[in-house]
C-alpha positions in Angstrom: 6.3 17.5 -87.9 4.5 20.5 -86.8 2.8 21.6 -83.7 0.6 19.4 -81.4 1.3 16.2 -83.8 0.6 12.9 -81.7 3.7 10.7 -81.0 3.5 7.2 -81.1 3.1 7.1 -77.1 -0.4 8.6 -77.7 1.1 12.6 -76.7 1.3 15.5 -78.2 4.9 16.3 -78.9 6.5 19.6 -80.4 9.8 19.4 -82.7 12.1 20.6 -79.8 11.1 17.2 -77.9 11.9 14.9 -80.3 14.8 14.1 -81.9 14.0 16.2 -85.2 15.6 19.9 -84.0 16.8 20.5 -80.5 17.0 24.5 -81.0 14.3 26.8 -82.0 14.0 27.7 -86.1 16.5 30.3 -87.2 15.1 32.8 -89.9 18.2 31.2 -92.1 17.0 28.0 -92.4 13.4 29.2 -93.5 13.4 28.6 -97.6 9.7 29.2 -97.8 6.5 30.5 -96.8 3.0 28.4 -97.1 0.4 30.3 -98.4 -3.4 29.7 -99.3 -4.3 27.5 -102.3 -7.6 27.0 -104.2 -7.8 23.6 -104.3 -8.2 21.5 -107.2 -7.2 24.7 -109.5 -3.2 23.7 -109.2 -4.7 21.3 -112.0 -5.2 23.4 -114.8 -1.4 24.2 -114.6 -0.5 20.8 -114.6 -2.8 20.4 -117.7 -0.5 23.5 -119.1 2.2 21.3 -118.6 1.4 18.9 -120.1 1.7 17.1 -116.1 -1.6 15.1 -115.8 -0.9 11.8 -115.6 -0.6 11.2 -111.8 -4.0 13.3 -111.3 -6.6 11.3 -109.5 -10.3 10.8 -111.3 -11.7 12.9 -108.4 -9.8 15.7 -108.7 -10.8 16.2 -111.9 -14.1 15.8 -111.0 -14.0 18.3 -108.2 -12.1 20.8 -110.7 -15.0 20.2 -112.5 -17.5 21.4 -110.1 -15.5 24.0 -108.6 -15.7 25.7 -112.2 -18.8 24.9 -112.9 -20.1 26.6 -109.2 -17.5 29.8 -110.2 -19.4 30.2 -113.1 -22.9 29.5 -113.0 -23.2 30.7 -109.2 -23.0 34.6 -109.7 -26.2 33.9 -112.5 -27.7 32.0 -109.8 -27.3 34.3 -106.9 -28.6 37.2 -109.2 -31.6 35.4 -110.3 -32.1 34.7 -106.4 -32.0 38.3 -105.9 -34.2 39.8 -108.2 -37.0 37.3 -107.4 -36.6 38.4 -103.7 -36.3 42.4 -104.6 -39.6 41.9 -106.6 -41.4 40.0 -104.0 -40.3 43.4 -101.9 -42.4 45.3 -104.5 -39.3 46.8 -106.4 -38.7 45.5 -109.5 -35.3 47.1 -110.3 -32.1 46.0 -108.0 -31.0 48.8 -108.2 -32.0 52.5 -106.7 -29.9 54.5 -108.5 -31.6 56.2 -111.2 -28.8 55.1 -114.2 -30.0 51.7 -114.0 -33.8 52.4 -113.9 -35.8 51.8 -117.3 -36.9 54.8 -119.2 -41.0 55.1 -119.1 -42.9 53.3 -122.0 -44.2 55.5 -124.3 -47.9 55.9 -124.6 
């Protein structure tokens, strides 16, 4: 249990009141950290694996989406952007004069 879990007498107990540690953690017992994860993407290395058997139908389908918004959403989010830098009257994203188009030739 961790902190500010609900007992079954409806209170929010921490580990030191219950019958799980009586002492504070020592820095021996710790044998790992939690970090971040990207959920859904743990998937793929089960699929490495050959591991997919237990994987639920909606996490597949949520991989699915999350890859899908990963790629498609930087295209989306530029097209965004140049439709609202043109409406601003400039039709290059960009001000610095590497990116700007050369003058047609008349």
């Amino acid at each position: 249990m961790g902190d500010n879990n609900i007992g079954a007498d409806g209170t929010g107990r921490y580990d030191q009141a219950t019958n799980i540690c009586r002492a504070p953690v020592r820095d021996e017992w710790i044998i790992g950290v939690a970090r971040g994860q990207l959920p859904w993407f743990g998937i793929m290395k089960l699929l490495y694996m050959g591991k997919t058997e237990e994987v639920p139908n909606n996490s597949w389908y949520n991989l699915g989406i999350s890859l899908t918004l990963l790629i498609v959403g930087p295209f989306v989010v530029e097209h965004i952007y140049s439709k609202w830098k043109k409406e601003d009257g400039k039709d290059e994203p960009f001000d610095n004069d590497y990116f700007k188009r050369p003058p047609d030739p008349k």
